[in-house]
C-alpha positions as CSV (number, residue, x, y, z in Angstrom):
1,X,97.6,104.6,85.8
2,X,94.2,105.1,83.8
3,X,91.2,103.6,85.3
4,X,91.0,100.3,83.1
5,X,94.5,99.6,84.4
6,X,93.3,100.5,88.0
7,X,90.5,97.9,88.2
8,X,92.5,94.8,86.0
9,X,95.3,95.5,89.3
10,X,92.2,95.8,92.0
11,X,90.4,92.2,90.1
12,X,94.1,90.8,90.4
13,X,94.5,92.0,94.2
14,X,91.1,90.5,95.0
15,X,91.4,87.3,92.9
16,X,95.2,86.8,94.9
17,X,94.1,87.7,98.3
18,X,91.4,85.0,98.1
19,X,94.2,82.5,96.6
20,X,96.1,83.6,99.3
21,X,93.8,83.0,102.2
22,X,92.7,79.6,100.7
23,X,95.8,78.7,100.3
24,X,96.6,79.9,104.2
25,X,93.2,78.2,106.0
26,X,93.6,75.0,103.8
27,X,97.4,74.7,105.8
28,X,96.3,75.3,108.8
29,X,93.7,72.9,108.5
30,X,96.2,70.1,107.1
31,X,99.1,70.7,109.1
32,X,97.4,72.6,112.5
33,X,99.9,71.0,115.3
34,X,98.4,68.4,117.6
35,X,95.9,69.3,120.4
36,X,97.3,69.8,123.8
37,X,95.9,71.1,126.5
38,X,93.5,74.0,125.8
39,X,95.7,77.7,126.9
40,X,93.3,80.2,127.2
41,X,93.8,83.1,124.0
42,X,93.5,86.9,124.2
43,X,91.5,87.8,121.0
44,X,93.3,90.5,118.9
45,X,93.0,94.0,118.3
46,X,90.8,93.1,115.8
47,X,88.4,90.4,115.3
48,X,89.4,87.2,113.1
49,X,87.6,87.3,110.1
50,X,89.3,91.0,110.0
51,X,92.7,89.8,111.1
52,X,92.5,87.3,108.0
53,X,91.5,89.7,105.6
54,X,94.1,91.8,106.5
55,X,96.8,89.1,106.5
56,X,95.4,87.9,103.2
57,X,95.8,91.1,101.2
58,X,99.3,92.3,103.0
59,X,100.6,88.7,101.9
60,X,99.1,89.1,98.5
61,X,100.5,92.8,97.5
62,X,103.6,91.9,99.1
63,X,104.3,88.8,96.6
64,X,102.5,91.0,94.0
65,X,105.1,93.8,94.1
66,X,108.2,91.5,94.2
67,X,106.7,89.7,90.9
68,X,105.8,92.8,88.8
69,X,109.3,94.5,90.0
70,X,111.1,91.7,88.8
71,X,112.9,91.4,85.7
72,X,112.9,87.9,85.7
73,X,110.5,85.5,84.2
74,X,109.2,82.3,84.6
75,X,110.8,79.0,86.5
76,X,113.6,81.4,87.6
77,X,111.4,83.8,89.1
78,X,109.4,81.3,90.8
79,X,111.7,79.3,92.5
80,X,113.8,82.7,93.4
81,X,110.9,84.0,94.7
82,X,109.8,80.9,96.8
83,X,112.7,80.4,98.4
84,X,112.3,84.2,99.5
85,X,109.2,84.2,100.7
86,X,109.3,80.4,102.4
87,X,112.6,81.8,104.2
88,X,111.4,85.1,105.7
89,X,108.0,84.1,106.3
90,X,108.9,80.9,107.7
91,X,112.1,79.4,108.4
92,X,112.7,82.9,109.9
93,X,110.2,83.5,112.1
94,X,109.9,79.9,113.5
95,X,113.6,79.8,113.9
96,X,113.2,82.7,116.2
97,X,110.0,80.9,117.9
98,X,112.0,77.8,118.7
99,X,114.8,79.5,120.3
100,X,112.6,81.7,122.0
101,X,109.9,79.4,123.7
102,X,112.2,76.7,125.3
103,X,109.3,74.2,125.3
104,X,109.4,73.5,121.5
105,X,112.1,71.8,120.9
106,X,113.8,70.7,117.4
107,X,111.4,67.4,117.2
108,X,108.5,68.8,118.5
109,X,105.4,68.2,116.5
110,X,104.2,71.6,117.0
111,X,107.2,72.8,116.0
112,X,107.5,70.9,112.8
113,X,103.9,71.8,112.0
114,X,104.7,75.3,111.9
115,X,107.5,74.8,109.3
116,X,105.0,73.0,107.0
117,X,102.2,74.7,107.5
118,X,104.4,77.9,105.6
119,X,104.6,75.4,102.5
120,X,101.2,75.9,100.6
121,X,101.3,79.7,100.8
122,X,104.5,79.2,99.2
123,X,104.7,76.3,97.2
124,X,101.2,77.0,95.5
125,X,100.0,80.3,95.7
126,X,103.7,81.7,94.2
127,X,103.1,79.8,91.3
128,X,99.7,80.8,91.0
129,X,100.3,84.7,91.3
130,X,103.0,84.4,88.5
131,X,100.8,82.9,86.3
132,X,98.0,85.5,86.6
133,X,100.3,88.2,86.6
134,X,102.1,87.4,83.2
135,X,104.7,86.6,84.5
136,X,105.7,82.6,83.7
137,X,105.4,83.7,80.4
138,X,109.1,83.4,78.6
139,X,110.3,86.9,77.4
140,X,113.7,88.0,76.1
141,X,116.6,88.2,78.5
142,X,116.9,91.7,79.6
143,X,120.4,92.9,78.0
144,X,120.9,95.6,80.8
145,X,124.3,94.4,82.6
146,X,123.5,93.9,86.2
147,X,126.6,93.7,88.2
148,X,124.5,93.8,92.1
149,X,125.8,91.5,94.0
150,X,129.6,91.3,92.2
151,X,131.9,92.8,94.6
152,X,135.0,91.5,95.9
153,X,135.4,88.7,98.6
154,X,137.1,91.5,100.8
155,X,133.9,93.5,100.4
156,X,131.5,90.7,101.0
157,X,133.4,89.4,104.7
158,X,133.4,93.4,105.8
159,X,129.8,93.9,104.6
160,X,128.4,90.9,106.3
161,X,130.7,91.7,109.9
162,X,128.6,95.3,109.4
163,X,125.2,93.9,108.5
164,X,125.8,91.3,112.0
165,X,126.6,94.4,114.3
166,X,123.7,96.1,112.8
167,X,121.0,93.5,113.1
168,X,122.1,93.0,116.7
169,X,122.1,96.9,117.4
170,X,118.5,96.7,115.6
171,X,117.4,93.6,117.2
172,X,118.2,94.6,121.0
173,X,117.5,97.8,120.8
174,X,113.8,97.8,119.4
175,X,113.7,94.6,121.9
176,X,114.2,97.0,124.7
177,X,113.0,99.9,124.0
178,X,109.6,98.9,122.6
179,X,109.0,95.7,123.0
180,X,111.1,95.3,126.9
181,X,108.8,98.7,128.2
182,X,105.8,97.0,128.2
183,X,105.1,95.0,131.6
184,X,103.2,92.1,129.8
185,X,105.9,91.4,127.5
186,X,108.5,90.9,130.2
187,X,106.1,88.8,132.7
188,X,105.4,86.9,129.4
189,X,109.1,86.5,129.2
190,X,109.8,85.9,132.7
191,X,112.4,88.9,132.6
192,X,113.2,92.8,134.6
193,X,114.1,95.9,133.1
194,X,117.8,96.5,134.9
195,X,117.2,100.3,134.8
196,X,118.4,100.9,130.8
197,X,120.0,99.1,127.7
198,X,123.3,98.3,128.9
199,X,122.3,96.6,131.7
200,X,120.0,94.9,129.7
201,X,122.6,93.7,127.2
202,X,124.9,92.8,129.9
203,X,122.2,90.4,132.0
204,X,121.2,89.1,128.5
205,X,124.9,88.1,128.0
206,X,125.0,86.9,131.7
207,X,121.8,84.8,131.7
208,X,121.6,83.7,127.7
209,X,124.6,83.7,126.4
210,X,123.9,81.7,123.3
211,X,121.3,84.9,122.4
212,X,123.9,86.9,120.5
213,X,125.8,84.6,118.3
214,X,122.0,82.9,117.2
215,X,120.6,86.5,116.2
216,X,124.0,86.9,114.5
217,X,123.2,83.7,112.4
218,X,119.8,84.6,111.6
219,X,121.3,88.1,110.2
220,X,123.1,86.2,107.6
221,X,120.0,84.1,107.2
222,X,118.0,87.1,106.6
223,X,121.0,88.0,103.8
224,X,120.4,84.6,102.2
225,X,116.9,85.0,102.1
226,X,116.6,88.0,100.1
227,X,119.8,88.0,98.0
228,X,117.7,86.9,95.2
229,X,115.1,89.9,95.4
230,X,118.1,92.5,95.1
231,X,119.8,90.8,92.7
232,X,116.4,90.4,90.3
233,X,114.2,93.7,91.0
234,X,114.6,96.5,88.9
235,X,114.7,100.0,89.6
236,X,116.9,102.4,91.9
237,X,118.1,102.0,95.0
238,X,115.8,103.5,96.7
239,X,113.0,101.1,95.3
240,X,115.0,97.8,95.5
241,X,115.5,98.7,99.7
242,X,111.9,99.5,99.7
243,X,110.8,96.2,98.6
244,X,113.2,93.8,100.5
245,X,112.1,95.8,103.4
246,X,108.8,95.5,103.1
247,X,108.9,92.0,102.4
248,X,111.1,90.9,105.6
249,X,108.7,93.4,108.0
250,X,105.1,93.0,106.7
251,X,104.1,89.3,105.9
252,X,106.2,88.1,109.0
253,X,104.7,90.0,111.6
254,X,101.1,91.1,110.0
255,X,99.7,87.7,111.3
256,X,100.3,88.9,114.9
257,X,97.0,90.1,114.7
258,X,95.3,86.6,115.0
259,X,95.2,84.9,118.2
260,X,97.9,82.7,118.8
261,X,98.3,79.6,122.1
262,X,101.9,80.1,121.3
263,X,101.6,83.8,122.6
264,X,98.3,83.7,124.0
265,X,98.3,87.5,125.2
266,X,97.3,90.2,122.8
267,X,99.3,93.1,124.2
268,X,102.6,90.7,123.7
269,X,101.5,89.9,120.5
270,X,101.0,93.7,119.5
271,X,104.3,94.6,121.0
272,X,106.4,92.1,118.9
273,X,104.8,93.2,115.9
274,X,105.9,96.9,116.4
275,X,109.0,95.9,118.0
276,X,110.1,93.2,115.3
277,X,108.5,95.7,112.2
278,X,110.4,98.1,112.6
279,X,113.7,96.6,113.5
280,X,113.1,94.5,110.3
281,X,112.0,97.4,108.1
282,X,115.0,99.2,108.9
283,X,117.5,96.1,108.8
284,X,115.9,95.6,104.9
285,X,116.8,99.0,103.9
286,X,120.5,98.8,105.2
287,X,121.2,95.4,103.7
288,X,120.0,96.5,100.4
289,X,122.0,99.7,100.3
290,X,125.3,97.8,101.5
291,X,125.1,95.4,99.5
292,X,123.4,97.1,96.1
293,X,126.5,97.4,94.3
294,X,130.3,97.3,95.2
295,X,132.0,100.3,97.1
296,X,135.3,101.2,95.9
297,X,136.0,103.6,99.6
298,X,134.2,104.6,102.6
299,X,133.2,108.2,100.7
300,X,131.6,105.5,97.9
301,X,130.0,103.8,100.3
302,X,127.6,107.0,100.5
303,X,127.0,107.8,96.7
304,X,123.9,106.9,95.3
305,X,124.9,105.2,91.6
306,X,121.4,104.4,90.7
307,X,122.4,100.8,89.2
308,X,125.5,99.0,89.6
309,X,127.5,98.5,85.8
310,X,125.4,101.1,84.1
311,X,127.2,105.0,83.7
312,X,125.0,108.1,83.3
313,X,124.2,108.8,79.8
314,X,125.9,111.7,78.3
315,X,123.8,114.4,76.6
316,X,123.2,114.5,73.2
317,X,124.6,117.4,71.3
318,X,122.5,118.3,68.8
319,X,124.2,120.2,65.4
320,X,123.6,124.0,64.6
């Protein structure tokens, strides 16, 4: 990257982030849920005007990196990549909010304000970034075959039964072991640590049953969500996982740095960002490499082909 490159990409970064944060402040303005009575707020690690910055830019070169990845264009990419971003940003996190603080229920206001106030972000700066990255513009069809995604039924039912025991084995255990040692977090959560994690799992299945089968929905959410940045980034492997995991681990969990009445104690809030980061981080990775390409056995599942449909060029000969 020369240097004239270096500051067009650090102009666009700045010009996004401040699209992004207008776009952010202007929805919380419209759609902030109705006052109730005033809960007293831990301020976060850092202060706000920091915490907005940060979530600003983190939510800017996040939807920068799926658009200039993508070798798709225009309306396609768009609506691809707001119905990514809206669903892990969003109707992910607020899904898990809902089920998790009994007192909002399905037609609470406060509730339904927090769905809504996810659609600016999405619904206007998306369009925005596209535009000033190039990238509505209409270009010819890239010829490469692209076969991610094409796999027998078979495949796709064993895949998803793996992807549901992983998230759960992810989603417990970084709840436990991070986020379940910290006092706060389980006065916060009106819970005990039984001693270690299958005692834990077993009073969760005791006390909330319905826990288990409603993470294993949200893993195939979470599959929905992102099926359409695997199937449209280029690159290897390697850089495909990279991206849907940084997009389900950063924007979600980056704004627990603001205060919040929902979780009104800072040290909660911190905890569930480590704890749900990484667990998501690593959930993106293993999603992407299972469901990259098709696996033809066990031993394939383990080669790396770097892109589904395309065979390794053969080298030239060249003539004495």
């Amino acid at each position: 990257m020369n240097f004239k490159t270096l500051i067009i990409f650090i102009g666009k970064f700045l010009l996004l982030t401040i699209l992004y944060l207008s776009s952010y402040i202007a929805a919380a303005f419209i759609f902030s849920p109705p006052a109730g009575k005033i809960i007293e707020v831990e301020p976060g690690p850092v202060s706000v005007t920091a915490g907005l910055l940060l979530v600003g830019a983190a939510n800017a070169l996040v939807v920068m990196l799926v658009l200039q990845q993508s070798r798709w264009n225009g309306r396609q990419l768009v609506l691809a990549t707001i119905f990514s971003y809206y669903g892990v940003v969003t109707v992910m996190v607020h899904l898990e909010t809902a089920f998790t603080l009994t007192r909002l229920t399905v037609n609470s206001p406060a509730l339904r304000s927090l769905f809504l106030m996810g659609l600016p972000p999405a619904l206007l700066f998306i369009p925005l970034a596209a535009w000033i990255l190039g990238k509505l513009k209409r270009r010819k069809a890239d010829k490469k075959p692209n076969e991610r995604l094409f796999m027998p039924v078979s495949q796709w039912v064993w895949k998803l039964v793996v992807i549901v025991i992983v998230y759960l084995i992810l989603y417990l255990g970084a709840g436990y072991f991070i986020g379940w040692k910290n006092p706060a977090l389980r006065a916060f959560f009106g819970g005990t640590d039984p001693g270690n994690f299958i005692l834990h799992v077993r009073h969760i299945l005791q006390t909330n049953p319905w826990l288990v089968p409603f993470q294993g929905l949200r893993a195939l959410l979470w599959v929905a969500f992102v099926l359409p940045v695997i199937r449209m980034t280029r690159g290897r492997l390697w850089q495909v996982a990279l991206i849907v995991a940084v997009l389900m681990s950063v924007p979600q969990n980056i704004g627990q740095l603001l205060p919040t009445p929902f979780i009104p104690s800072n040290s909660v809030r911190l905890s569930l960002m480590i704890d749900t980061s990484l667990s998501s981080f690593l959930f993106g990775l293993i999603v992407t490499w299972l469901l990259y390409r098709k696996h033809n056995s066990l031993v394939d599942l383990f080669k790396l082909q770097e892109e589904p449909g395309l065979k390794p060029s053969r080298p030239v000969k060249r003539s004495r």
